[in-house]
LUMFIBA-774079 format. One record per atom (N, C-alpha, C): x, y, z negated; residue in three letters. Coordinates in steps of 0.2 Angstrom, whole numbers, plus 5000, padded with zeros to 4 digits. Atoms other than C-alpha are relative to their C-alpha. Last residue first. Layout:
! residues N
XYZAla/...
This chain:
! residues 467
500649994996Unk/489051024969Unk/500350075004Unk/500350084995Unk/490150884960Unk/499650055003Unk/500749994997Unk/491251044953Unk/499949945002Unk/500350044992Unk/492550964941Unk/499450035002Unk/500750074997Unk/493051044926Unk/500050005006Unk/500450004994Unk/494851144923Unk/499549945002Unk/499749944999Unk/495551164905Unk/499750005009Unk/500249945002Unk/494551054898Unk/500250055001Unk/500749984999Unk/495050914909Unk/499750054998Unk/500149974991Unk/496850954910Unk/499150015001Unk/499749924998Unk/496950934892Unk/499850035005Unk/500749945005Unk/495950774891Unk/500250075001Unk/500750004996Unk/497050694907Unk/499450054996Unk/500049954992Unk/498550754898Unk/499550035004Unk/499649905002Unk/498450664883Unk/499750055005Unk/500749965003Unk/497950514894Unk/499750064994Unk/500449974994Unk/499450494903Unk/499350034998Unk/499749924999Unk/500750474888Unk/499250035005Unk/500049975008Unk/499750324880Unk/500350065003Unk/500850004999Unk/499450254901Unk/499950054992Unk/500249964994Unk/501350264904Unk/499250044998Unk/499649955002Unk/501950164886Unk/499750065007Unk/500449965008Unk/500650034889Unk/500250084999Unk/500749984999Unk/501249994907Unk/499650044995Unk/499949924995Unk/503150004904Unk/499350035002Unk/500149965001Unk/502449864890Unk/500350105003Unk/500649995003Unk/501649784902Unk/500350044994Unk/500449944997Unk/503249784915Unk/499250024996Unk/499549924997Unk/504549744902Unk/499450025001Unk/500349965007Unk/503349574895Unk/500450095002Unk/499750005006Unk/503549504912Unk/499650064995Unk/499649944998Unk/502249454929Unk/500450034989Unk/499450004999Unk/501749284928Unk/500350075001Unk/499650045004Unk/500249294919Unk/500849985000Unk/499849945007Unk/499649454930Unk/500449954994Unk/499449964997Unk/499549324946Unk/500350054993Unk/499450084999Unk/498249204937Unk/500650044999Unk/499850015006Unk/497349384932Unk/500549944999Unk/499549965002Unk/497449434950Unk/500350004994Unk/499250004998Unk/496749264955Unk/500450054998Unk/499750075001Unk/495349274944Unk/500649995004Unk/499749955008Unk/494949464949Unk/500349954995Unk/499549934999Unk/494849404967Unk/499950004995Unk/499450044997Unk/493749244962Unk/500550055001Unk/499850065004Unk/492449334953Unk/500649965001Unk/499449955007Unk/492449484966Unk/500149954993Unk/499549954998Unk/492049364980Unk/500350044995Unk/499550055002Unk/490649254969Unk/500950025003Unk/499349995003Unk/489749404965Unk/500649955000Unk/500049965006Unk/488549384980Unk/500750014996Unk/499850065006Unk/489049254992Unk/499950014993Unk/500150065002Unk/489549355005Unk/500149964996Unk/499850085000Unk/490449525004Unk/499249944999Unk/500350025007Unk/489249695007Unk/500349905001Unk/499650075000Unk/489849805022Unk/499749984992Unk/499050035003Unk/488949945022Unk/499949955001Unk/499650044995Unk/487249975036Unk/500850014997Unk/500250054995Unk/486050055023Unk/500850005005Unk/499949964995Unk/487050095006Unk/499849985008Unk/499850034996Unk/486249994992Unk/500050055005Unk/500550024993Unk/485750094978Unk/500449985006Unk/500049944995Unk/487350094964Unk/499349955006Unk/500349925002Unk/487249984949Unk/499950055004Unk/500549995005Unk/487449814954Unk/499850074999Unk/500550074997Unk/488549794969Unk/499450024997Unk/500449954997Unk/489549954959Unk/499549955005Unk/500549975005Unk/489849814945Unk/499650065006Unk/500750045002Unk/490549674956Unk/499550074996Unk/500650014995Unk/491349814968Unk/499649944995Unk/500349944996Unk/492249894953Unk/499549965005Unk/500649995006Unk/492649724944Unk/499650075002Unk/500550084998Unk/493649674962Unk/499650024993Unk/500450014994Unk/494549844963Unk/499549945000Unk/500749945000Unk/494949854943Unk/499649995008Unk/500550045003Unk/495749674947Unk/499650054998Unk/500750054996Unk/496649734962Unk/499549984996Unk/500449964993Unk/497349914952Unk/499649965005Unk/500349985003Unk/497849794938Unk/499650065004Unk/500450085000Unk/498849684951Unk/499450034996Unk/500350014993Unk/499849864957Unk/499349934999Unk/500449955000Unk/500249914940Unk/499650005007Unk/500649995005Unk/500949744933Unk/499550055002Unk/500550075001Unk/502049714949Unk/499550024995Unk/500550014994Unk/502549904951Unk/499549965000Unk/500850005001Unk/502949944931Unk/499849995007Unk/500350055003Unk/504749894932Unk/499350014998Unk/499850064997Unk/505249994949Unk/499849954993Unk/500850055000Unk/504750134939Unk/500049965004Unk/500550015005Unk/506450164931Unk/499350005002Unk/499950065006Unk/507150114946Unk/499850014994Unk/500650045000Unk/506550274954Unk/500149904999Unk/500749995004Unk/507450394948Unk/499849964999Unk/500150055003Unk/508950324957Unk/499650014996Unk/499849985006Unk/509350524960Unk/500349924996Unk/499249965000Unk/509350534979Unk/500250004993Unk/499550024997Unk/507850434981Unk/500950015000Unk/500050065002Unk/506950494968Unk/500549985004Unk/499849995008Unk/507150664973Unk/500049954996Unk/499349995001Unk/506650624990Unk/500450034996Unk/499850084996Unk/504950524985Unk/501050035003Unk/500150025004Unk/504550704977Unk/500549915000Unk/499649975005Unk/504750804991Unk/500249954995Unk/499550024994Unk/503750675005Unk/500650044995Unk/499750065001Unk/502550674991Unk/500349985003Unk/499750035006Unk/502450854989Unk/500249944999Unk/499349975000Unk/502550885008Unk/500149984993Unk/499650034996Unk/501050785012Unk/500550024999Unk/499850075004Unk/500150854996Unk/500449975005Unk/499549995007Unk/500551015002Unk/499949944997Unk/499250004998Unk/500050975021Unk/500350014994Unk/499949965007Unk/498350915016Unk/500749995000Unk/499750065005Unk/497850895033Unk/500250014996Unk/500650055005Unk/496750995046Unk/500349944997Unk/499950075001Unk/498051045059Unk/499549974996Unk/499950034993Unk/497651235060Unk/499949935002Unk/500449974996Unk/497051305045Unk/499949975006Unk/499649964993Unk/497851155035Unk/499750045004Unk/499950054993Unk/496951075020Unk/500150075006Unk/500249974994Unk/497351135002Unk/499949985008Unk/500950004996Unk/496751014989Unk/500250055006Unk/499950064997Unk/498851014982Unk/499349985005Unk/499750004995Unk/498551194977Unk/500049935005Unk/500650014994Unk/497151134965Unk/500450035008Unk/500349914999Unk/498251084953Unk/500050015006Unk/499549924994Unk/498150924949Unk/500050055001Unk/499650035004Unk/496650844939Unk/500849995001Unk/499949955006Unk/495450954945Unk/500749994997Unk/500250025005Unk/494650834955Unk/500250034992Unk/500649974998Unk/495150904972Unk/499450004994Unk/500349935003Unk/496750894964Unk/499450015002Unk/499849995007Unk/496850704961Unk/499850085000Unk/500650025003Unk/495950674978Unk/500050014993Unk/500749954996Unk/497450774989Unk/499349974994Unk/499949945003Unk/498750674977Unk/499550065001Unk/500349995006Unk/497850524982Unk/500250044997Unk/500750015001Unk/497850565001Unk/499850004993Unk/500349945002Unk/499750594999Unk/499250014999Unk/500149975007Unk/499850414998Unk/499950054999Unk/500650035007Unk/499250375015Unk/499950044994Unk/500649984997Unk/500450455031Unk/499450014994Unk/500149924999Unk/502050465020Unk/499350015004Unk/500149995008Unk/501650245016Unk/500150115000Unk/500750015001Unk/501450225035Unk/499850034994Unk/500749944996Unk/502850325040Unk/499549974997Unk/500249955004Unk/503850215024Unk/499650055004Unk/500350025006Unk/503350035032Unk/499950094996Unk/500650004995Unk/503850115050Unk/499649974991Unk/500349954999Unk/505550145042Unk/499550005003Unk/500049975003Unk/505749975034Unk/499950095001Unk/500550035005Unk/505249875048Unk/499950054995Unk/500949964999Unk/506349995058Unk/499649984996Unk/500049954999Unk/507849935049Unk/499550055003Unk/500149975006Unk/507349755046Unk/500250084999Unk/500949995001Unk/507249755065Unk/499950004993Unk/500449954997Unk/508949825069Unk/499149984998Unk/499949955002Unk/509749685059Unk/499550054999Unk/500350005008Unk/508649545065Unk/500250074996Unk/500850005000Unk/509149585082Unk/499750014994Unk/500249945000Unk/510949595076Unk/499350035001Unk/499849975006Unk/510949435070Unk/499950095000Unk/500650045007Unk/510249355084Unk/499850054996Unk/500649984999Unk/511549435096Unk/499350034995Unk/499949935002Unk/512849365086Unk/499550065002Unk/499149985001Unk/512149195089Unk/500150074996Unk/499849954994Unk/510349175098Unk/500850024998Unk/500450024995Unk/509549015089Unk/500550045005Unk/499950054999Unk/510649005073Unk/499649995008Unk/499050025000Unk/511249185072Unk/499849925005Unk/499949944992Unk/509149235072Unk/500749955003Unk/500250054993Unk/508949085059Unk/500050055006Unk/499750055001Unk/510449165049Unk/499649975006Unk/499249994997Unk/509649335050Unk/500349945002Unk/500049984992Unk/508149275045Unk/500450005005Unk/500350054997Unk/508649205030Unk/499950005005Unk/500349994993Unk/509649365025Unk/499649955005Unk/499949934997Unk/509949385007Unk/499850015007Unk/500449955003Unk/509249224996Unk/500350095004Unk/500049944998Unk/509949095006Unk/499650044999Unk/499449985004Unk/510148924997Unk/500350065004Unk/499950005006Unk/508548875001Unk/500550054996Unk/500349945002Unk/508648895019Unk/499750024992Unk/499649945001Unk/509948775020Unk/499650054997Unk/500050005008Unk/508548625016Unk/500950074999Unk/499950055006Unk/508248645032Unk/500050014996Unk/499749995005Unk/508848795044Unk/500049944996Unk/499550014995Unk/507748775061Unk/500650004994Unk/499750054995Unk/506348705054Unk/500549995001Unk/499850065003Unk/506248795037Unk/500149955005Unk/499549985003Unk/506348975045Unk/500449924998Unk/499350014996Unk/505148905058Unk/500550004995Unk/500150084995Unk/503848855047Unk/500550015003Unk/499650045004Unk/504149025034Unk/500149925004Unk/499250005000Unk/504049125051Unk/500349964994Unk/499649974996Unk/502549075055Unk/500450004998Unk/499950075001Unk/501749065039Unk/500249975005Unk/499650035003Unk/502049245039Unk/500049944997Unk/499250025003Unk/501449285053Unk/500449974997Unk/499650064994Unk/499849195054Unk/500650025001Unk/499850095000Unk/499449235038Unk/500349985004Unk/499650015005Unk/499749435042Unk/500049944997Unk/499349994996Unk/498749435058Unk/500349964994Unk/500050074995Unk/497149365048Unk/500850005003Unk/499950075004Unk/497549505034Unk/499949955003Unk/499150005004Unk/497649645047Unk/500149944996Unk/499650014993Unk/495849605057Unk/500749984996Unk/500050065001Unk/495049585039Unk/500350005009Unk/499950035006Unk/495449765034Unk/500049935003Unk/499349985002Unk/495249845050Unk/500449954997Unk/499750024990Unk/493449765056Unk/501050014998Unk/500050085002Unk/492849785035Unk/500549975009Unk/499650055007Unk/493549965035Unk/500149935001Unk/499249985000Unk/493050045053Unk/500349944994Unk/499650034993Unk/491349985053Unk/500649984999Unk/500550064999Unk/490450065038Unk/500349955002Unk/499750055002Unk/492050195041Unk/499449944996Unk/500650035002Unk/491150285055Unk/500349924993Unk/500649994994Unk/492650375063Unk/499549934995Unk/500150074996Unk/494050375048Unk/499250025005Unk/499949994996Unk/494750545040Unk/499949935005Unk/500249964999Unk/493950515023Unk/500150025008Unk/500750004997Unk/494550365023Unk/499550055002Unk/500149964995Unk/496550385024Unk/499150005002Unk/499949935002Unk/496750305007Unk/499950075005Unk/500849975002Unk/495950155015Unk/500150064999Unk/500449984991Unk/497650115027Unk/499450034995Unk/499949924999Unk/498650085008Unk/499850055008Unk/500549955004Unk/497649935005Unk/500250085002Unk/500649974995Unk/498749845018Unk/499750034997Unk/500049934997Unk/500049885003Unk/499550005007Unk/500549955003Unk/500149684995Unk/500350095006Unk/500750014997Unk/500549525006Unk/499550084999Unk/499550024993Unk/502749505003Unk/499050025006Unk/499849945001Unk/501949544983Unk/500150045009Unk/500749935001Unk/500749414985Unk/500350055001Unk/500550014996Unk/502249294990Unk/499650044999Unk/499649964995Unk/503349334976Unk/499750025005Unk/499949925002Unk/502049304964Unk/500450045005Unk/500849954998Unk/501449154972Unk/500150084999Unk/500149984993Unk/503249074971Unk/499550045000Unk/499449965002Unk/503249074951Unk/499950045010Unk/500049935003Unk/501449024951Unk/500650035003Unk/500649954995Unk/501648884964Unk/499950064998Unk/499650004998Unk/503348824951Unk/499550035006Unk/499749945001Unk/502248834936Unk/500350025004Unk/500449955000Unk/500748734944Unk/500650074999Unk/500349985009Unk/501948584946Unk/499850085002Unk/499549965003Unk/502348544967Unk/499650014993Unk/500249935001Unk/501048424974Unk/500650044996Unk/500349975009Unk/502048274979Unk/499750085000Unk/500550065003Unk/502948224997Unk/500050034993Unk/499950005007Unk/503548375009Unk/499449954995Unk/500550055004Unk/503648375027Unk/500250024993Unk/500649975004Unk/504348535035Unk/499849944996Unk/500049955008Unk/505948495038Unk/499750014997Unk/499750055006Unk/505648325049Unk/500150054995Unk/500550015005Unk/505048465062Unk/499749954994Unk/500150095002Unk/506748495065Unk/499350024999Unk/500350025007Unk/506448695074Unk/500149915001Unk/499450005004Unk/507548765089Unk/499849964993Unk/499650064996Unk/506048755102Unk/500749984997Unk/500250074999Unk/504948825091Unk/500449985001Unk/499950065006Unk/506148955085Unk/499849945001Unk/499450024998Unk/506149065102Unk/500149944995Unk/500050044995Unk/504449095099Unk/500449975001Unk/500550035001Unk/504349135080Unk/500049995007Unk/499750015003Unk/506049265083Unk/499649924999Unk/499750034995Unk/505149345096Unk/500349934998Unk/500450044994Unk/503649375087Unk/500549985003Unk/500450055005Unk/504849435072Unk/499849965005Unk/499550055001Unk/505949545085Unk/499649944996Unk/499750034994Unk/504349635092Unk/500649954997Unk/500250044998Unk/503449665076Unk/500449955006Unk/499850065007Unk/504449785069Unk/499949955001Unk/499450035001Unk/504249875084Unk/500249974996Unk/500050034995Unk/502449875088Unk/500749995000Unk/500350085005Unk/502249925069Unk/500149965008Unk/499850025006Unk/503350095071Unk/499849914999Unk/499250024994Unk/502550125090Unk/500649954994Unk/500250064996Unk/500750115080Unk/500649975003Unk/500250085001Unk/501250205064Unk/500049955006Unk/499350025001Unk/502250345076Unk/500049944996Unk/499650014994Unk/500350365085Unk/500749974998Unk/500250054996Unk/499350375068Unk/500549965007Unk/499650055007Unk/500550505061Unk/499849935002Unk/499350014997Unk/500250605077Unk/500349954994Unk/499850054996Unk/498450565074Unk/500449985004Unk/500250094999Unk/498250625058Unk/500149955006Unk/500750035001Unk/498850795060Unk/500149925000Unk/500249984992Unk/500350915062Unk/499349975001Unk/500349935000Unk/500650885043Unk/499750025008Unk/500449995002Unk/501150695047Unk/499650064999Unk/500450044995Unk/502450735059Unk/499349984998Unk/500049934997Unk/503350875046Unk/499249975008Unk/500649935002Unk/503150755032Unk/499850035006Unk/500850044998Unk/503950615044Unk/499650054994Unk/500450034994Unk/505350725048Unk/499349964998Unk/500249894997Unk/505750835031Unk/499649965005Unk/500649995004Unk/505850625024Unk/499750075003Unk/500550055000Unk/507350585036Unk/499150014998Unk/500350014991Unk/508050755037Unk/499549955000Unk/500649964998Unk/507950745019Unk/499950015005Unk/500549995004Unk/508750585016Unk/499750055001Unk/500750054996Unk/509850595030Unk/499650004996Unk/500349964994Unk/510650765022Unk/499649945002Unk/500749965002Unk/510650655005Unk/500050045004Unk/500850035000Unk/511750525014Unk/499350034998Unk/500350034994Unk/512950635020Unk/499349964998Unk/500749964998Unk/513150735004Unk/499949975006Unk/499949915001Unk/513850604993Unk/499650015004Unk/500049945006Unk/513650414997Unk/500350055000Unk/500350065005Unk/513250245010Unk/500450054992Unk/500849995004Unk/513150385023Unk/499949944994Unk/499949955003Unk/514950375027Unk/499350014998Unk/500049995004Unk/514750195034Unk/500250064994Unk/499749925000Unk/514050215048Unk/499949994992Unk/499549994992Unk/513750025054Unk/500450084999Unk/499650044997Unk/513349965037Unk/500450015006Unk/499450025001Unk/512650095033Unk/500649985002Unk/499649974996Unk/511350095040Unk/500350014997Unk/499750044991Unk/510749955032Unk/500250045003Unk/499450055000Unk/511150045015Unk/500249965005Unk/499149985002Unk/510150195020Unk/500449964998Unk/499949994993Unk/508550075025Unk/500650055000Unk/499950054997Unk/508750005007Unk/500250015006Unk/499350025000Unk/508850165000Unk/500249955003Unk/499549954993Unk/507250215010Unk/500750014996Unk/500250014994Unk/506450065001Unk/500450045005Unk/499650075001Unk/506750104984Unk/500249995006Unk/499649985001Unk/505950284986Unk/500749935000Unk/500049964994Unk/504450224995Unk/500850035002Unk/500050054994Unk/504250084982Unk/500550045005Unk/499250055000Unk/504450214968Unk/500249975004Unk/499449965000Unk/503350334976Unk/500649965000Unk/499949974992Unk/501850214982Unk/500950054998Unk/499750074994Unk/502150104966Unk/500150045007Unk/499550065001Unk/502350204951Unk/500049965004Unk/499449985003Unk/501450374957Unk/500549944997Unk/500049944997Unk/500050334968Unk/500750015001Unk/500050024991Unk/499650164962Unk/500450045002Unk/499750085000Unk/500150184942Unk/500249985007Unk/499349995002Unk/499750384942Unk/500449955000Unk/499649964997Unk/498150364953Unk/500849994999Unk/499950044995Unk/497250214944Unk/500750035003Unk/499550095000Unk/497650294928Unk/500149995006Unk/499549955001Unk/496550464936Unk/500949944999Unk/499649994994Unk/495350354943Unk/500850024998Unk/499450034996Unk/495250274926Unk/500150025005Unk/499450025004Unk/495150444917Unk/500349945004Unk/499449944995Unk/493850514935Unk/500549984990Unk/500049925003Unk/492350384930Unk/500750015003Unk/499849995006Unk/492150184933Unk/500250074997Unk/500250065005Unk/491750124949Unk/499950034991Unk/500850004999Unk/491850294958Unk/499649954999Unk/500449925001Unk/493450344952Unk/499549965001Unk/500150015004Unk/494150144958Unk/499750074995Unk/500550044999Unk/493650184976Unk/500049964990Unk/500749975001Unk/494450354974Unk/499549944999Unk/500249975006Unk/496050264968Unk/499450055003Unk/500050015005Unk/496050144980Unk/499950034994Unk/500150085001Unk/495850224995Unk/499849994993Unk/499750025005Unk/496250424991Unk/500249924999Unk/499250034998Unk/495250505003Unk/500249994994Unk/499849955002Unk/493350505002Unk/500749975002Unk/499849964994Unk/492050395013Unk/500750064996Unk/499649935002Unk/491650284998Unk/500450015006Unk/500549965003Unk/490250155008Unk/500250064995Unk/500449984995Unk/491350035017Unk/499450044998Unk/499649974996Unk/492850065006Unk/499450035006Unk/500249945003Unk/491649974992Unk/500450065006Unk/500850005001Unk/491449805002Unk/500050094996Unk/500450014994Unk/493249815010Unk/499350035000Unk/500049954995Unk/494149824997Unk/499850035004Unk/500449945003Unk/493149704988Unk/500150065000Unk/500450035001Unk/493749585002Unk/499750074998Unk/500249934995Unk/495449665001Unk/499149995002Unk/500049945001Unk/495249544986Unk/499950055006Unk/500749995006Unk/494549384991Unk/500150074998Unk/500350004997Unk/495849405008Unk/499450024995Unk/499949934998Unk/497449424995Unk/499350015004Unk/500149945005Unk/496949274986Unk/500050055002Unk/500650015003Unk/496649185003Unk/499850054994Unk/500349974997Unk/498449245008Unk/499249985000Unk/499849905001Unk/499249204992Unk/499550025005Unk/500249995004Unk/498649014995Unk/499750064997Unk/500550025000Unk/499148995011Unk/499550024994Unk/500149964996Unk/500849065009Unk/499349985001Unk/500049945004Unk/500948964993Unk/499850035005Unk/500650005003Unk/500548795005Unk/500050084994Unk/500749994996Unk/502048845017Unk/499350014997Unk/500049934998Unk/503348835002Unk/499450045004Unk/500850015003Unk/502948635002Unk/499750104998Unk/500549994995Unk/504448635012Unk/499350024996Unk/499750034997Unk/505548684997Unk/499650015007Unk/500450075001Unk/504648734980Unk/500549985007Unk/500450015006Unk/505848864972Unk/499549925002Unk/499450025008Unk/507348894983Unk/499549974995Unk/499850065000Unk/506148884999Unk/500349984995Unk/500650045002Unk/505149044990Unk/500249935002Unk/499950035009Unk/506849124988Unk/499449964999Unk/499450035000Unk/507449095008Unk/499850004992Unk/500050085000Unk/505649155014Unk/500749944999Unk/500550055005Unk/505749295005Unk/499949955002Unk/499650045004Unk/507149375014Unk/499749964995Unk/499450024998Unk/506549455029Unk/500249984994Unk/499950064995Unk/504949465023Unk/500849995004Unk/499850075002Unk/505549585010Unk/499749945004Unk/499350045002Unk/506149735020Unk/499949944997Unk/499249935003Unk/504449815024Unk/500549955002Unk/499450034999Unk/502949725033Unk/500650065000Unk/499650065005Unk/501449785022Unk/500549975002Unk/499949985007Unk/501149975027Unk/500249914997Unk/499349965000Unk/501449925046Unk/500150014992Unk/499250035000Unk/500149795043Unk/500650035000Unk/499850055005Unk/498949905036Unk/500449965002Unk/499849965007Unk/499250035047Unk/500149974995Unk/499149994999Unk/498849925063Unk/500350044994Unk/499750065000Unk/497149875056Unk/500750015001Unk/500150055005Unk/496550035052Unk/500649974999Unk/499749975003Unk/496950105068Unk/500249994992Unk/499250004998Unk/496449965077Unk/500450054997Unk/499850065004Unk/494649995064Unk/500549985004Unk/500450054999Unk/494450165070Unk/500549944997Unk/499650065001Unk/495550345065Unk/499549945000Unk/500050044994Unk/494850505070Unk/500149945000Unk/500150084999Unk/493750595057Unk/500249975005Unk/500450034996Unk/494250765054Unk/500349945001Unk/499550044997Unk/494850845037Unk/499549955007Unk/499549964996Unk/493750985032Unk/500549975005Unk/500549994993Unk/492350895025Unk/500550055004Unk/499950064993Unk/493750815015Unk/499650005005Unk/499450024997Unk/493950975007Unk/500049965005Unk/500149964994Unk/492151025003Unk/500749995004Unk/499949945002Unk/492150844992Unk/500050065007Unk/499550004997Unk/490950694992Unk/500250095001Unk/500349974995Unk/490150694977Unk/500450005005Unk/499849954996Unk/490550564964Unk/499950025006Unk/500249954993Unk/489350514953Unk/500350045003Unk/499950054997Unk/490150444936Unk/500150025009Unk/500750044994Unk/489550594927Unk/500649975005Unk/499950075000Unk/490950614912Unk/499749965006Unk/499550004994Unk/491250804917Unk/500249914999Unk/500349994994Unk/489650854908Unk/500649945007Unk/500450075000Unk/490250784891Unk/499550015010Unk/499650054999Unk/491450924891Unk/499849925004Unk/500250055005Unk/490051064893Unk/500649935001Unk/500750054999Unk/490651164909Unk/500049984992Unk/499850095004Unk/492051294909Unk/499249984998Unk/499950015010Unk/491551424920Unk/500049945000Unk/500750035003Unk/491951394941Unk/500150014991Unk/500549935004Unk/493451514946Unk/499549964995Unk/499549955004Unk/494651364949Unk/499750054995Unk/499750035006Unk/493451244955Unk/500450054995Unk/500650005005Unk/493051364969Unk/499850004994Unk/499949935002Unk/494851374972Unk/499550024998Unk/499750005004Unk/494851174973Unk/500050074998Unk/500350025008Unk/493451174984Unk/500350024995Unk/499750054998Unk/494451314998Unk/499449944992Unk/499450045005Unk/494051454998Unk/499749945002Unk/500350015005Unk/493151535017Unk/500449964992Unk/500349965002Unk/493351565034Unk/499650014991Unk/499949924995Unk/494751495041Unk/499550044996Unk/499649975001Unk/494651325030Unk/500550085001Unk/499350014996Unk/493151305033Unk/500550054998Unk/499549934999Unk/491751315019Unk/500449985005Unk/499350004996Unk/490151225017Unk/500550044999Unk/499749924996Unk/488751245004Unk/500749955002Unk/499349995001Unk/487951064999Unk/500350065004Unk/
């Protein structure tokens, strides 16, 4: 493979650019190369790095309030879902994990599904994960953390104050990512040790405040009412995925992925089963009948006003250290869509100096605030749940089929137990898909009928170099 740096030399995508058009049937090859961009990005980030990022990407703003609607639905027996979800969620990152440890490129998810299945599902994967769930989510989210402040400065709750913080806000964690990966890494790790802090406090302080008469619960709950909860729960479980997307830029990821990955989802049980055991101790059959601040309330009830504020302030970092993690990642699949043609090839540029794909770090730090400020991004708030669970069941049939059909890479990760891991992970996400509505499948249909148009166009109009 000819090299280039970014000082002396185009860049892949400009290559791409010039290259003659190929034979169409050329540009199906499965076989993806690794590209000259992401040999441009350097490798610093290990499995604490990893590890910490997927947490920070999965505790946003709804753990604070999930454990008051999953008591509304089964009660005490609420703990046994959180047990449940986090085994399904384990079987899946799982095949995260097995195929993570052997595609080295950026993008996570959607390269690891590219290199199962060709560059149309990548492409899908991308605009559902990438662009329905990281955007929307990102954009959702950073109204939420503008509505909590609010609260206290309420002149930002509309007009032009709120959209100056909006892009300062967003200008900021672009401008901190673009500088390199492991000033982004650094603001992740301060970001997830503060989110953390009141939670763990809040789980100490609680034992000693806890009935433990609350917790018992007699009868199995009916299956419809463990689904209905499980969906919420999976949901309160999903975005560690979003650490893989930064792979290319990982130290020996063999290692790094599976050490990473299953460090954060052990955490993440014991949190959040944790806090649903306290919540239930010290509240009761109250905590049912609080679906907006559950926490909040068991803060109030152990420490008072204090409490309350504590909670406050931590749902408000939670939420910002959730969207630095999400501005550090999802550019990466903007960076692997153009590097593949399938964007335009500006967005594949990586940084003379810093070595980062500053324009894809800025488009989707642009983008994410144009949504925010428009409510854009409610209309694809109803494709998350459907597009994010059809992104884990391609990843779990992706590693059962690349298990099989790709030569075993010496020293990857390769799940126990043969295909019984991706059989069970793709069975759970199918469970989960049953309860998700008829809105978000046909928001899904309607997505993929527009997207694939596109994808044939684009492809004929600039092919993929794989060499």
């Amino acid at each position: 493979m000819r090299e280039y740096t970014a000082a002396s030399g185009p860049s892949a995508a400009a290559i791409r650019e010039s290259a003659p058009l190929t034979p169409p049937f050329l540009l199906a090859d499965e076989q993806i190369a690794t590209s000259h961009a992401d040999d441009q990005l350097r490798r610093v980030i290990g499995p604490w790095g990893v590890g910490i990022n997927a947490i920070n990407s999965t505790i946003g703003g709804g753990i604070f309030v999930i454990p008051g609607l999953v008591a509304a639905i089964l009660g005490p027996a609420a703990i046994l879902c959180y047990l449940v979800c986090g085994i399904a969620v384990a079987l899946v990152l799982t095949c995260f994990a097995e195929i993570g440890s052997f595609v080295h490129r950026s993008g996570g998810p959607v390269a690891y599904i590219e290199e199962a299945f060709g560059r149309l599902p990548g492409f899908l994967a991308w605009l559902l994960y990438a662009v329905g769930f990281e955007v929307g989510a990102g954009a959702a989210i950073g109204n939420i953390l503008i509505d909590t402040l609010a609260i206290v400065a309420p002149p930002l709750a509309h007009g032009v104050p709120r959209v100056l913080v909006f892009f300062v806000f967003y200008a900021t964690l672009a401008a901190v990512n673009i500088r390199g990966i492991q000033q982004g890494m650094r603001l992740s790790i301060v970001t997830t040790l503060a989110k953390l802090l009141p939670l763990l406090l809040l789980i100490a302080a609680g034992i000693f405040f806890m009935h433990w008469r609350e917790l018992r619960w007699t009868g199995f709950p009916p299956a419809a009412k463990i689904g209905e909860a499980s969906l919420l729960i999976f949901f309160a479980f999903q975005g560690a995925e979003e650490a893989l997307c930064t792979s290319a830029e990982m130290r020996d990821p063999a290692r790094t992925v599976p050490r990473g990955i299953f460090g954060a989802i052990v955490a993440l049980i014991l949190i959040y089963v944790a806090l649903q055991a306290v919540s239930q101790g010290v509240l009761g059959s109250q905590l049912g009948l609080d679906s907006t601040a559950p926490l909040g309330n068991v803060a109030a009830r152990i420490a008072g006003s204090p409490g309350r504020a504590l909670m406050l302030i931590g749902v408000s970092v939670s939420i910002f250290g959730c969207l630095a993690a999400t501005v550090m990642a999802a550019p990466r699949s903007f960076f692997l869509m153009a590097e593949d043609g399938t964007l335009p090839a500006a967005l594949a540029r990586v940084h003379p100096r810093f070595r980062t794909p500053h324009i894809a770090i800025a488009t989707y730090a642009g983008l994410t605030f144009l949504l925010s400020i428009t409510g854009a991004f409610r209309s694809l708030a109803v494709l998350s749940s459907a597009s994010v669970l059809c992104v884990y069941l391609a990843i779990c049939l992706g590693a059962l089929k690349l298990r099989y059909t790709r030569e075993k890479v010496p020293g990857a990760f390769r799940a126990p137990g043969g295909p019984t891991v991706g059989i069970l992970g793709g069975a759970a996400v199918i469970w989960l898909l049953t309860y998700t509505t008829r809105v978000e499948f046909i928001a899904l249909g309607v997505t993929i009928a527009l997207a694939v148009p596109y994808f044939l166009i684009r492809k004929r109009m600039v092919p993929r170099v794989d060499s």
